[in-house]
N, CA, C and O of each residue as an XYZ file, in Angstrom:
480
protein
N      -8.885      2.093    -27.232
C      -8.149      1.817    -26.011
C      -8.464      2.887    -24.964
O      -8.628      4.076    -25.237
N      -8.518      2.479    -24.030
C      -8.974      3.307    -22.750
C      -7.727      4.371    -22.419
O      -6.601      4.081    -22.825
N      -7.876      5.198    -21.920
C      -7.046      6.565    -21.247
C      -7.060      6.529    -19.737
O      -8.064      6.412    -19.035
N      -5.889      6.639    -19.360
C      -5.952      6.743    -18.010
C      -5.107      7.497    -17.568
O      -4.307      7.352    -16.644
N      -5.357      8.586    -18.471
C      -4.392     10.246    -17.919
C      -4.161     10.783    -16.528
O      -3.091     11.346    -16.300
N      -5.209     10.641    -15.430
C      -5.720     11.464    -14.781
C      -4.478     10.223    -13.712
O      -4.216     10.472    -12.535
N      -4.122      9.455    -14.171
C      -2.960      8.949    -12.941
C      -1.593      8.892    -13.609
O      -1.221      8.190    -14.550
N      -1.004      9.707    -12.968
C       0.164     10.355    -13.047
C       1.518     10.269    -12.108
O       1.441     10.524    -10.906
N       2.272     10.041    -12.484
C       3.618     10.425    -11.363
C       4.008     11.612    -10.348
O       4.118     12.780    -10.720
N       4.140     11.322     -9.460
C       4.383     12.134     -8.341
C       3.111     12.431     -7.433
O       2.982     13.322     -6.593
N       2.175     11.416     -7.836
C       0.576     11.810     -6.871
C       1.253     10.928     -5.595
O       2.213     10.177     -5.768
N       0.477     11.178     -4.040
C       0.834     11.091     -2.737
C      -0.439     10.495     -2.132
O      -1.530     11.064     -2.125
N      -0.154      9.170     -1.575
C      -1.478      9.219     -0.590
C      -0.971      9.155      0.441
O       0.243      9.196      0.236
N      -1.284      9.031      2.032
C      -0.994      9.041      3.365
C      -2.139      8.717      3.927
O      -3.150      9.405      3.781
N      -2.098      7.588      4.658
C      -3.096      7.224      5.529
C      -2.540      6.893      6.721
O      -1.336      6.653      6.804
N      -3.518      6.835      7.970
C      -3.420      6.285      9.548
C      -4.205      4.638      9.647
O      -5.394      4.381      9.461
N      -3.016      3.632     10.022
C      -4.162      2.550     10.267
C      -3.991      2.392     11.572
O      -3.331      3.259     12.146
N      -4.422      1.495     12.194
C      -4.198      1.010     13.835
C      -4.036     -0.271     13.579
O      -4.662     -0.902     12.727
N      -3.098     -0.743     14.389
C      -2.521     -2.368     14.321
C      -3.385     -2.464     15.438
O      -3.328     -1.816     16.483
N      -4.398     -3.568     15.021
C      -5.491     -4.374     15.566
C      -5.138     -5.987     15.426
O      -4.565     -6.586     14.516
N      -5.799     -6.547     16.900
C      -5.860     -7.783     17.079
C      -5.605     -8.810     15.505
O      -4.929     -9.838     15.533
N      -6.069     -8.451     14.622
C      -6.490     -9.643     13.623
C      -5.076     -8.950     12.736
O      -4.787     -9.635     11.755
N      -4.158     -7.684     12.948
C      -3.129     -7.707     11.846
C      -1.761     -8.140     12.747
O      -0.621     -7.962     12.317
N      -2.081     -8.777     14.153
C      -0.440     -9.687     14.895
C      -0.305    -10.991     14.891
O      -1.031    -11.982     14.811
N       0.985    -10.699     15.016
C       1.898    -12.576     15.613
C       1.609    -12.131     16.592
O       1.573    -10.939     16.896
N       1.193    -13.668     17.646
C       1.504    -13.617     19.052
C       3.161    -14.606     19.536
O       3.759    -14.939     20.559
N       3.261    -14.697     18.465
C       4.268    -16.612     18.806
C       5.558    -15.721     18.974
O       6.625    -16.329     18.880
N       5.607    -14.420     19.200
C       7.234    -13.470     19.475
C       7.217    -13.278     20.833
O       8.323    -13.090     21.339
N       6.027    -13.272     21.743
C       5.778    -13.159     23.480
C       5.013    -11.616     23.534
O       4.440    -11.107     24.497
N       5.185    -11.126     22.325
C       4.375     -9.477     21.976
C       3.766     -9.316     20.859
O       4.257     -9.101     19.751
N       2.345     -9.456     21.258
C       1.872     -9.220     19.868
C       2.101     -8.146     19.081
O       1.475     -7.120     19.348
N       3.043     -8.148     17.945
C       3.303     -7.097     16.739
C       2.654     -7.438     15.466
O       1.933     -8.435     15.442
N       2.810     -6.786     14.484
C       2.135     -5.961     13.266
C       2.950     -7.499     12.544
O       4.083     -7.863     12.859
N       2.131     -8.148     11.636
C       2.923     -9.196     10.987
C       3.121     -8.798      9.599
O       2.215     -8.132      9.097
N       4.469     -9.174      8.654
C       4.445     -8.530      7.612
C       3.433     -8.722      6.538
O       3.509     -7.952      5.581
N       2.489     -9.634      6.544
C       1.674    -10.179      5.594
C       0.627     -8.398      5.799
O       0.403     -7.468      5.024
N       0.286     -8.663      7.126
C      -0.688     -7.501      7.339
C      -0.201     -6.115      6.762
O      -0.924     -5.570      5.928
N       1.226     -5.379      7.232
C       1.383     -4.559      7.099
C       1.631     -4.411      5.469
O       1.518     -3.284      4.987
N       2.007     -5.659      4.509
C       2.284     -5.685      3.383
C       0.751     -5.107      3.010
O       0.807     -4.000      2.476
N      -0.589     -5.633      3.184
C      -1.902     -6.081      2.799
C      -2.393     -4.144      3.175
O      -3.460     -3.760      2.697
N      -1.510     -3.098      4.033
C      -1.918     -2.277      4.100
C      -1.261     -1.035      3.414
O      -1.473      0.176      3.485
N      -0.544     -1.670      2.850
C       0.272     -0.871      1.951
C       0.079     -1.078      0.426
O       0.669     -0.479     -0.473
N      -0.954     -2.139      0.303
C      -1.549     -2.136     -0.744
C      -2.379     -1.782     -0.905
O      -2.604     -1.299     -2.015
N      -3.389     -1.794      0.116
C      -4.935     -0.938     -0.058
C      -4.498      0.751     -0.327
O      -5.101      1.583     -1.004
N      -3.098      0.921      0.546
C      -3.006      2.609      0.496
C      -2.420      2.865     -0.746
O      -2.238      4.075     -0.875
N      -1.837      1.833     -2.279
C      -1.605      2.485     -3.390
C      -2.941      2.075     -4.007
O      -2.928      2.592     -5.124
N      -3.809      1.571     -3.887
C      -5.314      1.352     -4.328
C      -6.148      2.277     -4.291
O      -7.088      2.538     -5.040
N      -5.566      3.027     -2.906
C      -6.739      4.251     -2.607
C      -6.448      5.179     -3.440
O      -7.339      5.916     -3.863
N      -4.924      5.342     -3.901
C      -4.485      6.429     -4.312
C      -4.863      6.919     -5.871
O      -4.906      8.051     -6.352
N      -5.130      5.541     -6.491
C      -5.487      5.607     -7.882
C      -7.095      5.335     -8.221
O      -7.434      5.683     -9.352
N      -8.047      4.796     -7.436
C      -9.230      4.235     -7.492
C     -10.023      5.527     -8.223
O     -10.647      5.723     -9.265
N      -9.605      6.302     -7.009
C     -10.824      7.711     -7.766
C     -10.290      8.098     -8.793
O     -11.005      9.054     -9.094
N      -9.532      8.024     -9.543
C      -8.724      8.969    -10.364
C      -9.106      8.100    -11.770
O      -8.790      8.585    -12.856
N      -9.972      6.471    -11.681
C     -10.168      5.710    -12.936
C     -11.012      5.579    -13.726
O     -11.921      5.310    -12.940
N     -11.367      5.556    -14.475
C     -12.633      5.307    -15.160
C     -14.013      4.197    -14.520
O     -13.834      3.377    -13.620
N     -14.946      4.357    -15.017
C     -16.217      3.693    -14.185
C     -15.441      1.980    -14.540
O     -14.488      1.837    -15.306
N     -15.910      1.197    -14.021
C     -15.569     -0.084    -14.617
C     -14.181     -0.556    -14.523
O     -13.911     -1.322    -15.449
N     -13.172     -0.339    -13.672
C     -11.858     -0.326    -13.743
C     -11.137     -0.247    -12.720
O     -11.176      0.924    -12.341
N     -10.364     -0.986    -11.925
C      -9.460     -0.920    -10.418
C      -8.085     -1.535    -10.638
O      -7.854     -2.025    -11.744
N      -7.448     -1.550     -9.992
C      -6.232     -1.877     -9.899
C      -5.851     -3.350     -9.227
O      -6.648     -3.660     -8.342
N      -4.792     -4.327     -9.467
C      -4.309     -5.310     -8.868
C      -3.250     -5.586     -8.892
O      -2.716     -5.747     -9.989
N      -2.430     -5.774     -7.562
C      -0.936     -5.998     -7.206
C      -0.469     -6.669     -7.880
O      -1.191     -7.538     -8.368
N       0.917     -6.629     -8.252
C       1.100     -7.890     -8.972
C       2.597     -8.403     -8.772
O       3.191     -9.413     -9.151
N       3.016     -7.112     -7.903
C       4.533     -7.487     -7.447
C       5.036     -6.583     -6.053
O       4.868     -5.379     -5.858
N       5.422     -7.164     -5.541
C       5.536     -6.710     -4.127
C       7.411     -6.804     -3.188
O       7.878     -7.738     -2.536
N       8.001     -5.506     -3.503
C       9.459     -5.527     -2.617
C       9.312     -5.065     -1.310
O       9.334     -3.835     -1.255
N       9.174     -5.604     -0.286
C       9.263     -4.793      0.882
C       9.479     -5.208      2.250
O       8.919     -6.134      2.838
N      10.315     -4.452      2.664
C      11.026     -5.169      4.134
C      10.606     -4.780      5.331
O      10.541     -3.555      5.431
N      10.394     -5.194      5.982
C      10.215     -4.983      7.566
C      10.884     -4.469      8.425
O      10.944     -5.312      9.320
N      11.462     -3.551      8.734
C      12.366     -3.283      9.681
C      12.597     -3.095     10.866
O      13.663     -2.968     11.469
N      11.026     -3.070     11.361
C      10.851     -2.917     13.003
C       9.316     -3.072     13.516
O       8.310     -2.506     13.091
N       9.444     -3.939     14.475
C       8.069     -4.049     15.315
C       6.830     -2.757     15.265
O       7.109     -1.564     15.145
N       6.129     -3.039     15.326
C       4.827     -2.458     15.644
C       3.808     -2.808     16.541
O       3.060     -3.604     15.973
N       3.364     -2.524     17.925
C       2.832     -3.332     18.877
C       1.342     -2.593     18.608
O       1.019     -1.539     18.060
N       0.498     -3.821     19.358
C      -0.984     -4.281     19.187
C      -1.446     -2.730     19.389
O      -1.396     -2.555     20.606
N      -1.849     -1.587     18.795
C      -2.810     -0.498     19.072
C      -1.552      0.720     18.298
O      -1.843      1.912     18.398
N      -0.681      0.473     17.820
C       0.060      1.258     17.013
C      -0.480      2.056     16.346
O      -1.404      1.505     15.749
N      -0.408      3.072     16.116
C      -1.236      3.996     14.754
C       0.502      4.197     13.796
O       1.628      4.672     13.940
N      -0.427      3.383     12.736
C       1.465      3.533     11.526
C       0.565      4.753     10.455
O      -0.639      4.987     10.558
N       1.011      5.060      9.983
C       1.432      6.421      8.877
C       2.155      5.444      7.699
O       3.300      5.028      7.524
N       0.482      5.259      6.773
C       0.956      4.165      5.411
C       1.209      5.368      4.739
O       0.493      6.311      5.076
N       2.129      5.588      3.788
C       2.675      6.304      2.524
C       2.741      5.671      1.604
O       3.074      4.495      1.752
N       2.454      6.177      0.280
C       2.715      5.852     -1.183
C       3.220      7.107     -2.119
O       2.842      8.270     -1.986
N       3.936      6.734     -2.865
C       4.144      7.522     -4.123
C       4.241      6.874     -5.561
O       5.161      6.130     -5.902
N       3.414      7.166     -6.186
C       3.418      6.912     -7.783
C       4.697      6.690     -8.500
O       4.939      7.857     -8.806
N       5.709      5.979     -8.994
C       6.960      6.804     -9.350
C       6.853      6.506    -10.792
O       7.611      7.058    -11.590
N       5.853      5.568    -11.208
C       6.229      5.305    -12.946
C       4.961      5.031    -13.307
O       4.329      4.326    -12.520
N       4.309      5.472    -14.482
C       3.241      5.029    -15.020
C       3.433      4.731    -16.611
O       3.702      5.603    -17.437
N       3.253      3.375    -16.891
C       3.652      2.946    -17.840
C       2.623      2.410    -18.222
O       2.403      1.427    -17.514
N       1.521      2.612    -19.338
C       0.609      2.541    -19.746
C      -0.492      1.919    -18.617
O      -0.979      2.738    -17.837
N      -0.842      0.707    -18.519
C      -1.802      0.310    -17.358
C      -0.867      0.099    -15.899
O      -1.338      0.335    -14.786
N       0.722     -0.455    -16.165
C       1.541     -0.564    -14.806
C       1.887      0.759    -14.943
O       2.099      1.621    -15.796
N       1.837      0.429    -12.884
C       1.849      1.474    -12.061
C       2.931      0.975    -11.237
O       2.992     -0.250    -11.127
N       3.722      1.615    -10.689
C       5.395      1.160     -9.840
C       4.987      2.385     -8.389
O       4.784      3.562     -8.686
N       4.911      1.928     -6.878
C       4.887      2.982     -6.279
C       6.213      2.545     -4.863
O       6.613      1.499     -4.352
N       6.470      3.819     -4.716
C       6.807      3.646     -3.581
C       6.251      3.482     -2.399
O       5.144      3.965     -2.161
N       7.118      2.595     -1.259
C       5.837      3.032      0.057
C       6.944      3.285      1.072
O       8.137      3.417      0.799
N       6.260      3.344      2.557
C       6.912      3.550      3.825
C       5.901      3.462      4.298
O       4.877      3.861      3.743
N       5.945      2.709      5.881
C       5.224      2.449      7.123
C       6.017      3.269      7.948
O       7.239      3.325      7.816
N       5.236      4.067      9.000
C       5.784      4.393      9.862
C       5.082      4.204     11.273
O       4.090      3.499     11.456
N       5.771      4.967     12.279
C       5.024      5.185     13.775
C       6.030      6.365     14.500
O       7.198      6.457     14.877
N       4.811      7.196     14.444
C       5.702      8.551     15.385
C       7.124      8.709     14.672
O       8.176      8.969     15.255
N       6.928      8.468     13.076
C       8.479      8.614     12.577
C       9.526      7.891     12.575
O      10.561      8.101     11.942
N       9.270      6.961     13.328
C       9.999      5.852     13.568
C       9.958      4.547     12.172
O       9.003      3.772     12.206
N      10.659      4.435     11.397
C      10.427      3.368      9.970
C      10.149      2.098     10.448
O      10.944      1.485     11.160
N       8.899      1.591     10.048
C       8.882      0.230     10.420
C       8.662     -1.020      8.988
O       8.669     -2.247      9.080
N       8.462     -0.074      7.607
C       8.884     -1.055      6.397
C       8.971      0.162      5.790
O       8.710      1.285      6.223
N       9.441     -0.269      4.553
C       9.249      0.181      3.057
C       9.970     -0.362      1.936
O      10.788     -1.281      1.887
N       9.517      0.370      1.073
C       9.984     -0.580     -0.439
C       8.745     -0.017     -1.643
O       7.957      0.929     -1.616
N       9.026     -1.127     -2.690
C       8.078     -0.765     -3.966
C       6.922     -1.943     -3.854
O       6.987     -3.024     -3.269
N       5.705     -1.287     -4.712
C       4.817     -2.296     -4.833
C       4.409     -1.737     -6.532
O       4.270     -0.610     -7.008
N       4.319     -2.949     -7.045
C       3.468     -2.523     -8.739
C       2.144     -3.212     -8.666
O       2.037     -4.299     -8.099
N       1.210     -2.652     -9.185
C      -0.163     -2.976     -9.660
C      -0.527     -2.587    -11.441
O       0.246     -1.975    -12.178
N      -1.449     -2.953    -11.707
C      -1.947     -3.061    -13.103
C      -3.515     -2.742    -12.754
O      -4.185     -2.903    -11.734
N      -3.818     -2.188    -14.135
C      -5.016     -1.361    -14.200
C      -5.643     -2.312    -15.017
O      -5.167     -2.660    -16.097
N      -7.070     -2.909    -14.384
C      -7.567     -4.128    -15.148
C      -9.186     -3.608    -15.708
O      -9.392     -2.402    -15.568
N     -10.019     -4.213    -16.159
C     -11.022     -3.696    -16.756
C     -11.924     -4.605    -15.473
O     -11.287     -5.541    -14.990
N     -13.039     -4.423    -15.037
C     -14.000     -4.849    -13.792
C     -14.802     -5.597    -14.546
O     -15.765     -5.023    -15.055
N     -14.563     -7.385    -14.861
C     -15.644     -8.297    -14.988
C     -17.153     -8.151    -14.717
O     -17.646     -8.162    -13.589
N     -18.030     -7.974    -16.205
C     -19.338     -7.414    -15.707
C     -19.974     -8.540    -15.159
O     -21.091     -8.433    -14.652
């Protein structure tokens, strides 16, 4: 059975994205950040967090997703994606997240992924 020591609880990623044309609703009269998108970037940022840390042959996939929206984000936003690790339970992984802007909360919640083996 494979080892996957090197991902652990309490690891941190933080990234900057920019809310671009292709991640808004226009149908509100302002184009903002839609939750599908901002969900879709809060998954790449617990992906990033564990990718390097895995064995050759091996990535991660979502598999459950809590997370709320709490406030607009307009077209050229720079949000501040956060993650935190909080449980590692053999291949599941449980993280926390938060979106932000200038500090301002615009989601958060949990996302879980699973550590799968890469179809040769």
């Amino acid at each position: 059975m494979q080892s996957f020591d090197a991902v652990s609880a309490g690891l941190t990623h933080e990234c900057t994205r920019i809310v671009e044309e292709n991640h808004v609703v226009s149908h509100t009269g302002t184009p903002v950040l839609s939750t599908p998108m901002m969900i879709s970037m809060v998954e790449r940022a617990c992906m990033d967090l564990v990718q390097p840390l895995l064995p050759a042959g091996y990535t991660t996939v979502g598999y459950e997703v809590h997370i709320k929206h709490k406030a607009p984000a307009q077209l050229g936003a720079a949000l501040c994606v956060f993650c935190r690790l909080l449980e590692v339970e053999g291949r599941r992984l449980l993280f926390a997240t938060r979106v932000s802007e200038a500090g301002r909360l615009i989601g958060e919640g949990t996302h879980r992924r699973t550590i799968i083996p890469i179809p040769d």
